[in-house]
GULUM-368363 format. One record per residue (C-alpha): residue in one letter; x, y, z. Coordinates in steps of 0.05 Angstrom, whole numbers, padded with zeros to 5 digits, always signed. Layout:
# GULUM-368363
AXYZ...
This chain:
# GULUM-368363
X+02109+02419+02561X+02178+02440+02544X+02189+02387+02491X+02124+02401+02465X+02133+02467+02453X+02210+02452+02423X+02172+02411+02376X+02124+02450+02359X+02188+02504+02341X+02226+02457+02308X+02175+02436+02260X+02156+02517+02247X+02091+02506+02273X+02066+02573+02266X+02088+02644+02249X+02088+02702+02305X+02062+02753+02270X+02020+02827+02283X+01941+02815+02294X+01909+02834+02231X+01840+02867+02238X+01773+02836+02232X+01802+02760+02242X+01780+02710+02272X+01836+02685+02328X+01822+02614+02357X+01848+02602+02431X+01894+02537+02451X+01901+02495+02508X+01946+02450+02549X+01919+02378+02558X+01950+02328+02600X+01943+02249+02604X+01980+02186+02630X+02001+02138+02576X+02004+02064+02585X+02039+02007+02560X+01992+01944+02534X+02011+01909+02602X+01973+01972+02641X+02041+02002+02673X+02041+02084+02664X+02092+02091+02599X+02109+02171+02619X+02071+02228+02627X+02046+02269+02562X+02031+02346+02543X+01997+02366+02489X+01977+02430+02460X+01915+02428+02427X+01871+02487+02391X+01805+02509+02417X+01768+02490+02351X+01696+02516+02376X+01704+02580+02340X+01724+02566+02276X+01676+02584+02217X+01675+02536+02159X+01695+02580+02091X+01742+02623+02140X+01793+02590+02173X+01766+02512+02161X+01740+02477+02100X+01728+02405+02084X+01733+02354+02146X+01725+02293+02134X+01782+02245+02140X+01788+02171+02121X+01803+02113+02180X+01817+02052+02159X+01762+01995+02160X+01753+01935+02208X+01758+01879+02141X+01818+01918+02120X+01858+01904+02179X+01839+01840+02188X+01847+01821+02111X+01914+01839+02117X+01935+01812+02175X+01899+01747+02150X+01945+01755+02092X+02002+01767+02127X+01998+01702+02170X+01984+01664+02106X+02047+01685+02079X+02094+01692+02142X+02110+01759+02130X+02136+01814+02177X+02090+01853+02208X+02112+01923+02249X+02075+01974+02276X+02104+02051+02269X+02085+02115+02311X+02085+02180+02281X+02112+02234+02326X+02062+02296+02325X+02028+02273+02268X+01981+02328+02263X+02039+02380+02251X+02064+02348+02189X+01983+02372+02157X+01998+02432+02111X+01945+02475+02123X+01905+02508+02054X+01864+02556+02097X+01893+02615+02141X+01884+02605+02211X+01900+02648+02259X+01914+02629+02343X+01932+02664+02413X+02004+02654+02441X+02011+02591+02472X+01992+02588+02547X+02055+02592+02585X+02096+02612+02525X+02087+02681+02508X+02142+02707+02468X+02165+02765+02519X+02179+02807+02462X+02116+02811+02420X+02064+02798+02475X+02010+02823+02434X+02032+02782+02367X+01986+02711+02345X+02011+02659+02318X+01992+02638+02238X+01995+02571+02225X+02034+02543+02173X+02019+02475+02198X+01960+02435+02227X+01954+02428+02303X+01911+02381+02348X+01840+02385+02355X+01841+02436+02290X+01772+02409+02250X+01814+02398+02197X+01875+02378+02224X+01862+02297+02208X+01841+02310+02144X+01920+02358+02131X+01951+02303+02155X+01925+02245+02113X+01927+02289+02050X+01992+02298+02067X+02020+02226+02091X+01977+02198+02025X+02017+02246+01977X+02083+02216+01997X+02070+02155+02003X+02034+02156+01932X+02101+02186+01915X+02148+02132+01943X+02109+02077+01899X+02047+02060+01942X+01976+02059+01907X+01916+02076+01946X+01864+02022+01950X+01790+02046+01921X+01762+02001+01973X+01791+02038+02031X+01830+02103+02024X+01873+02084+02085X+01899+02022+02051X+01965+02029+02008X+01997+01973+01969X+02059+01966+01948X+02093+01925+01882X+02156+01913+01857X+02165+01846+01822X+02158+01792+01872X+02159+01837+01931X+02095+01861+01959X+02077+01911+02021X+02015+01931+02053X+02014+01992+02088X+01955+02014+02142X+01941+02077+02162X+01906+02102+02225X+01916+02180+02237X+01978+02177+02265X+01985+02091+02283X+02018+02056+02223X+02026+01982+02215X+02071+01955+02158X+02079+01878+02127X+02124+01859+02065X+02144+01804+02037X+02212+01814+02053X+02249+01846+02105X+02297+01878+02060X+02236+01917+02032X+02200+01933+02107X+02271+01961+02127X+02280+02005+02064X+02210+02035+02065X+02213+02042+02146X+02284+02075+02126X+02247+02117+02078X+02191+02136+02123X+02231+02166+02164X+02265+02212+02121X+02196+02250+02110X+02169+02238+02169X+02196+02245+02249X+02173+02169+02276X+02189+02115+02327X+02192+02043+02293X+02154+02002+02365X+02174+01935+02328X+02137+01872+02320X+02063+01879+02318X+02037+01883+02398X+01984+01932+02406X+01945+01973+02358X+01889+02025+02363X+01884+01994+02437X+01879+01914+02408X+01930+01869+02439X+01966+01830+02382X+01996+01764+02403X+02033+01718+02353X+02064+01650+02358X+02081+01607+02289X+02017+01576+02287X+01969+01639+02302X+01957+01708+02313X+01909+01733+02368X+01871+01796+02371X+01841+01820+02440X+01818+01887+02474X+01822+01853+02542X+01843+01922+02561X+01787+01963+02527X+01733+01914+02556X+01747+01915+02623X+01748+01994+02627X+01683+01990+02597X+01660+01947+02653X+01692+02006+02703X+01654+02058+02673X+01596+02017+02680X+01602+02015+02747X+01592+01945+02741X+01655+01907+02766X+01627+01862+02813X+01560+01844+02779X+01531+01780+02763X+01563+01742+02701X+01510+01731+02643X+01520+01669+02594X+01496+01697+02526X+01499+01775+02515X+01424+01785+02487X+01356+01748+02513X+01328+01714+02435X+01257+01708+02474X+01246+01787+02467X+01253+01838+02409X+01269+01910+02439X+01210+01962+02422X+01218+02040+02411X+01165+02056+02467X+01182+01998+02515X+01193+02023+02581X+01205+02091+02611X+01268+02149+02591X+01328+02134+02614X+01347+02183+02671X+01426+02175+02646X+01418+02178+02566X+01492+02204+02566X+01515+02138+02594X+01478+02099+02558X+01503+02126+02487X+01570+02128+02514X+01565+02058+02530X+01537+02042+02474X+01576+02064+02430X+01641+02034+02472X+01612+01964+02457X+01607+01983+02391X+01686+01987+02386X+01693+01925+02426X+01656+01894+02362X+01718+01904+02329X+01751+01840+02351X+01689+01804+02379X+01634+01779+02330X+01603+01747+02388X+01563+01816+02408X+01552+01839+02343X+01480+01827+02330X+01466+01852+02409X+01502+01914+02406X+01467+01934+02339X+01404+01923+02378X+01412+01975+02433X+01455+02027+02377X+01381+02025+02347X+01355+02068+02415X+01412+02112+02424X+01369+02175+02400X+01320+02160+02456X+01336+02107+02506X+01280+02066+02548X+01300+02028+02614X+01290+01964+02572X+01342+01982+02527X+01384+01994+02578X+01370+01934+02613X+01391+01899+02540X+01454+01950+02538X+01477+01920+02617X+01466+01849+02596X+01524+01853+02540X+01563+01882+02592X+01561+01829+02638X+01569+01772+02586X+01628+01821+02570X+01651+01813+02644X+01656+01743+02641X+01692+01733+02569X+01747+01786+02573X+01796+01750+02548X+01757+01731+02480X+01780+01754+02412X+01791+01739+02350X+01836+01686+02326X+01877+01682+02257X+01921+01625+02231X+01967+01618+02173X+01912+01594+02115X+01930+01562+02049X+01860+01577+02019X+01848+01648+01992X+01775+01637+01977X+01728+01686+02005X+01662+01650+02032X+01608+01675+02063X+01546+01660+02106X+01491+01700+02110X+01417+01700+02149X+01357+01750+02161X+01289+01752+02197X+01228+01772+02174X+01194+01827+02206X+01234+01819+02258X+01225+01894+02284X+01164+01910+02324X+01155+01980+02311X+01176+01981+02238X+01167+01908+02215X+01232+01919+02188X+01281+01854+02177X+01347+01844+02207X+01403+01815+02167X+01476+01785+02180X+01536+01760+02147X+01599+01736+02154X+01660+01728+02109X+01712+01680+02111X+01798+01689+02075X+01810+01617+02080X+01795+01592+02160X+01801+01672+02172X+01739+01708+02194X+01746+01781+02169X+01690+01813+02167X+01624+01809+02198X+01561+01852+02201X+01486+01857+02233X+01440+01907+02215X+01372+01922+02200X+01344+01927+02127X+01334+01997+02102X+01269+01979+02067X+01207+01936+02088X+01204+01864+02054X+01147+01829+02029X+01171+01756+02042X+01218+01724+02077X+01242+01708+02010X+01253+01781+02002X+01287+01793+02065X+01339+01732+02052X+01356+01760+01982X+01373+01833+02007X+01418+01806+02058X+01454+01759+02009X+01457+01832+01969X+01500+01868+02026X+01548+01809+02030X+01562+01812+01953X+01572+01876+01961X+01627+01872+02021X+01663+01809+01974X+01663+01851+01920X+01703+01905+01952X+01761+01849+01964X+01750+01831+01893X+01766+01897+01863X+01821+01910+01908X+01848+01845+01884X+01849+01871+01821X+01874+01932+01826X+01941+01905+01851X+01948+01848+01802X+01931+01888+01738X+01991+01943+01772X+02038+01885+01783X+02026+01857+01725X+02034+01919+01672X+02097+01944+01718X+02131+01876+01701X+02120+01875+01629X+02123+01952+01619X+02203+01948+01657X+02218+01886+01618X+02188+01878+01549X+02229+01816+01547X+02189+01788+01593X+02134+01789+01554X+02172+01762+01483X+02195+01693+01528X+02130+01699+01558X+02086+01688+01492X+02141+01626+01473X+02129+01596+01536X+02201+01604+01548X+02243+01636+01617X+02310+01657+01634X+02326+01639+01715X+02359+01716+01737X+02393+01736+01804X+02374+01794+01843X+02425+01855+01853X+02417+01926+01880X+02471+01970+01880X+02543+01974+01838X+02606+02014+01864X+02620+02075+01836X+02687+02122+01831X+02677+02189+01821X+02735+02245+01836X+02700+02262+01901X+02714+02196+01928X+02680+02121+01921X+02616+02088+01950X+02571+02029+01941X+02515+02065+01903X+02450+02025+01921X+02383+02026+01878X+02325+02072+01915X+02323+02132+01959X+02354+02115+02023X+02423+02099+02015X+02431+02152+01962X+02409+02205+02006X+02470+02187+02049X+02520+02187+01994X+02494+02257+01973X+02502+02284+02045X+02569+02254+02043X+02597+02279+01984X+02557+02333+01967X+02534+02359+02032X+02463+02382+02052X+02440+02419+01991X+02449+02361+01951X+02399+02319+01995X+02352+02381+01998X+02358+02385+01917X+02352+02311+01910X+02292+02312+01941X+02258+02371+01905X+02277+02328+01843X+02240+02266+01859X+02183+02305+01886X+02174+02334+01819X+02186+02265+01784X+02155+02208+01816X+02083+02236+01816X+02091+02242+01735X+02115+02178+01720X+02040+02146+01719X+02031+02184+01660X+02102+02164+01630X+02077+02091+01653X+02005+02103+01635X+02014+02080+01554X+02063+02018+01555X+02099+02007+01492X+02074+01938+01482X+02017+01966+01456X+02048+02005+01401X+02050+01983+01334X+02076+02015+01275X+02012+02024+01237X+01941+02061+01250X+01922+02005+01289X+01958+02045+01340X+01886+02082+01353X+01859+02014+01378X+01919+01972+01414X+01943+02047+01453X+01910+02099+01438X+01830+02074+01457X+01859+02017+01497X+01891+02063+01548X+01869+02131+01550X+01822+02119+01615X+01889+02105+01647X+01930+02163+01616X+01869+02216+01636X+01865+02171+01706X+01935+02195+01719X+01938+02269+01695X+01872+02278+01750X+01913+02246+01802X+01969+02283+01790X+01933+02356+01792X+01951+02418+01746X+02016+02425+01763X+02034+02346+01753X+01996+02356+01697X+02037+02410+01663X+02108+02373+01686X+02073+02309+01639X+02078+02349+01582X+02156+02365+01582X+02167+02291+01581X+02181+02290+01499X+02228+02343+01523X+02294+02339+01541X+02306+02325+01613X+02350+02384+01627X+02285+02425+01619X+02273+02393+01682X+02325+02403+01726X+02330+02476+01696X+02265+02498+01714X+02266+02462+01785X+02331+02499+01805X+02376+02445+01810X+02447+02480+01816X+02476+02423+01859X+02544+02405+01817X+02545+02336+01847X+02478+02321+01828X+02474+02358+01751X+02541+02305+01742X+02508+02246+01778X+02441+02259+01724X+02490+02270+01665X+02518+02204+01681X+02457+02169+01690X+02437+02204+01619X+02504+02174+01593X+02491+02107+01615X+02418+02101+01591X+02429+02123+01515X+02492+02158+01509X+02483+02226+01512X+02477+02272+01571X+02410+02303+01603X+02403+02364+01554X+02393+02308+01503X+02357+02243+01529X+02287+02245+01532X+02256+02269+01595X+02211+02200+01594X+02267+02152+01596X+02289+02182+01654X+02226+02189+01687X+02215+02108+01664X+02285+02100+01704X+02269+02145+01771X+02203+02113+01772X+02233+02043+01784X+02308+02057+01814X+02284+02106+01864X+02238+02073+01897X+02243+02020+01951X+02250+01944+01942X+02274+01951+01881X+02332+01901+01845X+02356+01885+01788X+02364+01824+01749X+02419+01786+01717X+02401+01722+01678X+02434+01660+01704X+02490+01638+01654X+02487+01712+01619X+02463+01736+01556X+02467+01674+01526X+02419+01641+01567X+02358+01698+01528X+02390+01674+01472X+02378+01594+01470X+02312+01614+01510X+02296+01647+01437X+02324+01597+01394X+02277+01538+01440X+02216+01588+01427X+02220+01600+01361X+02230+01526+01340X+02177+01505+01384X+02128+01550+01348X+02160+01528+01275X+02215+01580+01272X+02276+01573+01225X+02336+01597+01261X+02404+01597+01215X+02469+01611+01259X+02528+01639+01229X+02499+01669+01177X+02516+01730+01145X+02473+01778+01094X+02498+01795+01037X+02441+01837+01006X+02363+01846+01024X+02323+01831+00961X+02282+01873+00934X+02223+01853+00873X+02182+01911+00841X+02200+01948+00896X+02180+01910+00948X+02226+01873+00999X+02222+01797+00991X+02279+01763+01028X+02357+01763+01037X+02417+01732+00999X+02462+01708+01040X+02544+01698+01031X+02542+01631+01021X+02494+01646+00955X+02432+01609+00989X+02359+01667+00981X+02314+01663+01040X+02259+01688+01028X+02201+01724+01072X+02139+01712+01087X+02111+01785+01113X+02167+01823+01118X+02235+01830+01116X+02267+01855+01190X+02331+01888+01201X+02359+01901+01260X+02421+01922+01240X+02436+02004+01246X+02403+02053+01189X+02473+02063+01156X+02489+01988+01153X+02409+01973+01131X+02421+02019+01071X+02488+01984+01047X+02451+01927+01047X+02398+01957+00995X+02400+01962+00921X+02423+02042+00909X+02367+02049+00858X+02308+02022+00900X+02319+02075+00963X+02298+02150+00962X+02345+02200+00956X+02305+02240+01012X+02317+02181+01051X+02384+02165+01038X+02399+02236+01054X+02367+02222+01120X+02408+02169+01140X+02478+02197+01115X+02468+02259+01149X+02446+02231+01224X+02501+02246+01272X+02529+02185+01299X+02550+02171+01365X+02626+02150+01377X+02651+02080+01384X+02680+02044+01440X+02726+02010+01471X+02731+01935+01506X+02773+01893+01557X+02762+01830+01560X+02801+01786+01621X+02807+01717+01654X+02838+01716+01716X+02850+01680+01783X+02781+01691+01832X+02829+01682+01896X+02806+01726+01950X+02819+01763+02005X+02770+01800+02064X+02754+01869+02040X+02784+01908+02094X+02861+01872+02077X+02890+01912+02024X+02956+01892+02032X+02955+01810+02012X+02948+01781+01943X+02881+01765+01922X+02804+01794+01894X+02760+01824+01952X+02714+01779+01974X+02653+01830+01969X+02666+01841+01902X+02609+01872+01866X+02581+01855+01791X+02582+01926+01760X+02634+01983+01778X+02637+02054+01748X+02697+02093+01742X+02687+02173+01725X+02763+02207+01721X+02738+02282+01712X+02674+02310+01721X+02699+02376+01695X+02707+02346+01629X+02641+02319+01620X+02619+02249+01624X+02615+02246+01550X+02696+02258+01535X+02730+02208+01515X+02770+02166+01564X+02734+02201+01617X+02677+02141+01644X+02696+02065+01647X+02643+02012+01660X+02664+01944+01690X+02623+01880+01701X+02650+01817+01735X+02587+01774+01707X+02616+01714+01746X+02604+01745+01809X+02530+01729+01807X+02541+01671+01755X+02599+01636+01764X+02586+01586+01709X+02608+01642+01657X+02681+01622+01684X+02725+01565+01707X+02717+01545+01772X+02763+01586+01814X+02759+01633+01755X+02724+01708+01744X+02719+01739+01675X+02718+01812+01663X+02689+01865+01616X+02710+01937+01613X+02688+01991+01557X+02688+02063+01548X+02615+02077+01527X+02611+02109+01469X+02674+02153+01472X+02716+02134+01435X+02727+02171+01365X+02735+02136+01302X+02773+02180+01267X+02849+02157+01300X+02828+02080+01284X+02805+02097+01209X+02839+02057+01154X+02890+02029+01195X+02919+01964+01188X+02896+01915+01243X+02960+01867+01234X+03003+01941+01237X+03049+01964+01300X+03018+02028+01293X+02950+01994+01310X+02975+01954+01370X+03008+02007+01393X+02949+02052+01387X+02908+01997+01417X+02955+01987+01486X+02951+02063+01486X+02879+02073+01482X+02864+02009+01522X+02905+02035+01593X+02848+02083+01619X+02808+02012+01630X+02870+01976+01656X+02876+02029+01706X+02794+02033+01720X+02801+01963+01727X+02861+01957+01780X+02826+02014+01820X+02765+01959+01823X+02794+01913+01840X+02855+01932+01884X+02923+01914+01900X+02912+01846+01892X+02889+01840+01821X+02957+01829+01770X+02950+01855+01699X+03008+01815+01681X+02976+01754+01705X+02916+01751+01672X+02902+01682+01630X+02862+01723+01579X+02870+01790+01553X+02827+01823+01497X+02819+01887+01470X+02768+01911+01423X+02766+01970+01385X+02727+02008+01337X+02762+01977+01275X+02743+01902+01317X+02659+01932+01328X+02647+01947+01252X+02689+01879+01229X+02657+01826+01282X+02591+01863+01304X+02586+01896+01236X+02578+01967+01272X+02582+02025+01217X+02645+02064+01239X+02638+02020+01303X+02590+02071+01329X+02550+02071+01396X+02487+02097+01360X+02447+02148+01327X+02463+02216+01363X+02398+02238+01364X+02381+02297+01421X+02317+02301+01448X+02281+02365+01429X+02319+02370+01360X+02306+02303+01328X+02272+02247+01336X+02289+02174+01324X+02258+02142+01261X+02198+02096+01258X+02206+02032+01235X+02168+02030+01170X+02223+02051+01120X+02200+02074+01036X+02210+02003+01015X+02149+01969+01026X+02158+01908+01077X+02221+01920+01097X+02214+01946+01181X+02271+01960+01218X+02287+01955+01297X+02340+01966+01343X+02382+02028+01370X+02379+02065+01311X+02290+02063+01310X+02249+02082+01371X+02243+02088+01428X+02327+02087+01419X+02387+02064+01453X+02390+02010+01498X+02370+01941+01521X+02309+01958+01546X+02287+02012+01482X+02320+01961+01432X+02277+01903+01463X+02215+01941+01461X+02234+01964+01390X+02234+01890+01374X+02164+01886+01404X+02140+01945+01369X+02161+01913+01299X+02135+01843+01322X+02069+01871+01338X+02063+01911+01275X+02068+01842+01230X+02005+01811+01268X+01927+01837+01255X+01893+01888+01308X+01859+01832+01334X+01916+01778+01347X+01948+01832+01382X+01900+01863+01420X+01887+01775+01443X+01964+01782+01473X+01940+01846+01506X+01884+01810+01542X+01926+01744+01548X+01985+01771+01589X+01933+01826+01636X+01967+01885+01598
């Protein structure tokens, strides 16, 4: 009782407060109950406090009820799954379920029996939270378990509410839930561990392991099969029967005899019988055998005959004899659904109603089943047959849709995270990647592995910036996560640059977008519409003060488009939360880097006709009667375009490339008075991959856990945008280690977007004054790069060593000024379309929308590509790819 009531405390239960007048105050009550272990040995004794709920009055202090359970077919669909696919399957228990229900309604309660505060004798307690045996205490707690799991990533099935699926790229997890019982399968057991991990962040729970016993079934699994049995469940029904030493029946039901309504005389015991009754009814859940039977007697429950009990003790002894049957699953290939069905004709006496049955098959799996009689009299047997094969469409099309629902969400994640995808995708082309979650990270606080999703952040933040950070962090993603179905809802592969926008976005997906402002409620609603905002907006009107964390999001800011969270738009961030923070997520690096995408292009293109000319430089773009027509190249050879002409060079290096009298002054003007971000600056190094184990940091050599991308942040006080203040390192041949000699890593530092222009303008690159300026400038990413890799790594024994600066970026990458990027802050500009005034000439890239980097300049691309192709040839790609 005393660590029920501690509990109950800790979680802030209730209030103690003065007895208003002219309440209603419900009473509680101390139950107590043995609990067992599936082998039948006591487990511990358990006290529970529980409210008397017979005097509550719906509209007062209780309103809506209901609660969903999870079905029979679900469970057994995804355990049939599950087995299929070898996948891990656990089973979670969530301490005092019940108390995590917020409650909408004010209820008011006496003291606790045993525990009157000595104080305040005559103070109740209000209840901030839902308690036991409250009417709508089940109903708190799945509105409130749904919510964050909904939250994390999960999407709740429209089959069955207590069904939640979860995708991330390859990795998949189903999650069941069954008032407080939760069992858990993924693909992976990296992902069951993080959401497990994550679980129990929100939520006090006890992880019981494997898969063993659930909702009273006994779960037994080898390689080969998985069992399901209420051995236990059975024989307690045969106790309360009273019927432990009666005569063993062979088949639970007598076919010779159909049951009548007035058969017989009234059942002395009609409480036993519907108890019974509806006992075998649950045992139904794992045996098919008794299905038909037990419907039979259900039919009398309202006013049982002797016959009908007579039926009902029958089952019970066939039950008595096959305790240990149940329901067998095996790992299927097949993921067909087939299904048998049958039906009488006038099989009823009293109605002439038919009876009907089915049952449906995953592969060899059975997982669902049914008997019951038809709701309507048929006219033919004909008849009869035909509405039973009607009820079993109906329970294969609820697998169908649920089906659907998770591939069409799979599907549109992928290509909506990685427009890429979808470019190699329509050439038939695909780059192999590698899988990688976290990257180390050096701030002036101290260093730590910084891993992709919740968990392992929320320990760095208590670490290093204590609990108001976590509490902070977590108010933050609260806020974010539910919103990010409407940042998702319109993907930008629809988008196209003319008003065949209203048919590829616009029409195509505003179910979706409405879809997810509902879901999300008014206030979700009204956070949706700050996401063309900038993101500081956000954090400013959540009351994020946290240091540690306003740095951490400036950074993150930084690193997504190079400028800090008062100017990035609140979506991109939102686009990034949505799929960082969440569990089982990675990210990918393509095998043999970069220029793997590249020759995947190249092999696309020419396979569909493509020209592709290498080493080629522009020298003008064209332009006839005002119309773009092609380029001129150095080398004096015209190209000349079929649609369009597309540049993907920046605005300010696009217009050089014009003839002065063919562009618009107002948009000339445009361009020449954009802010540019500044330039940067590069390390490039070869060096000996010797290593050493991490923990040595005394001997020669790399650490053998060396990670692929390391960030280096000297001075938060300055601001992650100063210059020489943020260094970001990538050792690609960590992951790839084809990008180096063997025995060999390469290296690439840079200062993102830091670095001014002005002290590199119109110097001589062959000058001292420019070397020297360049070893200057270049020792904030020597030093970032010794602190990554430690007191083994030797700058003077590095086989290569180059350094790029902003005079190198506009020569060799033909960068105006060597800049980073437009400068555009959200809220104050926005970037430019991609139709310019010269008519067919589109541009793409950082300097158009949606903006600055790889993942904005490759859906850019997309945009532009999509814009050159009819309404109809694009909407075909839609369909084609299940966008």
């Amino acid at each position: 009782m005393h660590e029920e009531f501690s509990a109950l405390t800790n979680q802030h239960t209730w209030d103690l407060v003065p007895r208003p007048d002219s309440v209603n105050v419900i009473r509680c009550m101390w139950l107590f109950r043995h609990k067992y272990r599936d082998s039948g040995d006591l487990e511990r004794y358990k006290a529970r406090l529980v409210a008397n709920d017979t005097n509550q009055q719906e509209g007062i202090d209780c309103g809506e009820t209901f609660s969903p359970v999870v079905k029979p077919a679900t469970i057994q669909t995804v355990l049939s799954n599950a087995m299929g696919m070898h996948w891990p399957i656990h089973q979670l228990d969530v301490k005092n379920a019940f108390l995590h229900g917020d409650l909408k309604e004010t209820v008011y309660m006496y003291q606790p029996p045993g525990f009157v505060h000595p104080s305040v004798p005559q103070f109740v307690c209000r209840l901030r939270k839902s308690l036991y045996v409250l009417k709508q205490a089940p109903r708190a707690w799945y509105d409130r378990s749904a919510r964050y799991l909904m939250q994390i990533g999960f999407i709740c099935s429209r089959c069955d509410n207590s069904l939640f699926t979860f995708h991330r790229g390859s990795n998949t997890a189903y999650l069941l839930l069954y008032v407080d019982d939760i069992v858990l399968t993924a693909s992976s057991d990296g992902l069951k561990n993080e959401i497990i991990a994550l679980l129990k962040i929100e939520f006090s729970m006890t992880d019981l392991g494997k898969l063993s016993y659930f909702l009273g079934i006994s779960v037994t699994r080898s390689v080969t099969t998985m069992f399901l049995c209420l051995y236990k469940y059975a024989e307690e029904i045969v106790y309360r029967a009273k019927m432990a030493n009666c005569k063993i029946m062979p088949t639970p039901v007598d076919s010779k005899s159909k049951l009548s309504a007035n058969d017989g005389e009234l059942v002395f015991y009609s409480t036993l019988y519907r108890s019974l009754a509806g006992a075998l009814q649950y045992l139904t859940f794992t045996r098919p055998d008794i299905a038909y039977a037990v419907q039979q007697v259900c039919l009398f429950m309202h006013d049982p005959r002797e016959s009908h009990f007579a039926a009902l003790k029958r089952i019970i002894k066939y039950v008595k004899g096959t305790l240990d049957f149940g329901l067998h699953l095996y790992p299927s290939a097949l993921t067909k659904l087939l299904s048998y069905t049958d039906a009488d004709w006038a099989g009823c006496p009293d109605t002439r109603r038919s009876t009907s049955g089915y049952c449906v098959f995953l592969g060899d799996n059975l997982v669902s089943w049914s008997a019951k009689r038809q709701a309507t009299l048929s006219r033919s047997s004909a008849e009869a047959e035909y509405r039973g094969v009607a009820n079993v469409v109906v329970e294969i099309l609820k697998g169908s849709v649920r089906t659907e629902v998770n591939c069409s969400s799979n599907v549109l994640r992928e290509f909506f995270v990685r427009p890429n995808l979808l470019v190699l995708d329509a050439l038939g082309e695909s780059t192999p990647c590698v899988n990688y979650d976290s990257w180390m990270v050096y701030v002036p606080e101290g260093e730590f592995l910084s891993r992709i999703g919740p968990t392992e952040f929320f320990k760095d933040l208590e670490k290093y910036g204590g609990p108001d950070s976590a509490r902070e962090w977590r108010k933050l993603l609260d806020a974010i996560l539910p919103i990010s179905a409407a940042a998702m809802a319109l993907p930008p592969l629809s988008i196209r640059g003319d008003l065949g926008v209203l048919s590829t976005a616009a029409a195509r997906y505003a179910p979706s977008l409405l879809k997810s402002f509902a879901q999300m409620g008014p206030q979700g609603a009204l956070g949706a519409t700050k996401l063309l905002r900038p993101f500081s907006e956000i954090i400013d009107s959540l009351g994020i003060k946290d240091p540690f964390i306003r740095n951490w999001l400036d950074l993150l800011a930084f690193l997504l488009a190079g400028v800090k969270t008062n100017g990035i738009l609140s979506a991109e961030m939102v686009y990034m939360f949505s799929e960082w923070y969440k569990p089982g997520c990675t990210l990918e690096y393509p095998l043999h880097g970069s220029g793997a995408i590249v020759d995947a292009l190249v092999r696309g293109l020419k396979k569909f006709g493509g020209r592709i000319s290498l080493k080629s430089h522009v020298e003008n773009i064209v332009v006839e009667k005002g119309r773009a027509v092609g380029v001129k190249l150095r080398g004096g050879q015209f190209i000349r375009a079929k649609k369009a002409v597309v540049s993907n060079a920046s605005m300010w290096d696009t217009l050089s490339l014009l003839p002065p009298e063919v562009v618009p002054k107002s948009y000339q003007d445009r361009i020449e008075t954009t802010q540019q971000c500044e330039s940067f600056m590069h390390l490039h190094l070869g060096f000996d991959a010797e290593v050493r184990p991490s923990h040595e940091w005394t001997k020669k050599g790399i650490p053998d856990d060396l990670g692929i991308h390391h960030i280096v942040v000297n001075d938060w006080d300055r601001g992650v945008d100063a210059d020489q203040n943020v260094v970001l390192i990538s050792v690609p041949s960590v992951l790839s280690p084809d990008l180096a000699p063997p025995g060999k890593h390469v290296l690439h530092a840079y200062t993102p977007g830091t670095e001014p222009f002005e002290i590199w303008e119109g110097l001589d690159r062959r000058s001292n004054e420019y070397k020297n300026l360049k070893a200057e400038r270049s020792e904030v990413m020597w030093k970032a790069v010794e602190k990554a890799l430690g007191p083994g790594f030797n700058r003077e024994k590095c086989e290569v060593k180059l350094v790029g600066t902003p005079l190198t970026h506009q020569r060799f990458l033909r960068r105006n000024r060597g800049t980073y990027g437009p400068a555009i802050l959200a809220g104050k500009d926005t970037f430019p379309g991609h139709s310019t005034p010269i008519p067919q000439l589109l541009c793409c890239g950082d300097s158009t929308f949606p903006g600055i980097g790889v993942p904005a300049v490759a859906a850019s691309g997309a945009i532009v590509a999509n814009s050159l192709v009819s309404v109809t040839e694009h909407s075909q790609l839609l369909d084609a790819v299940g966008i």
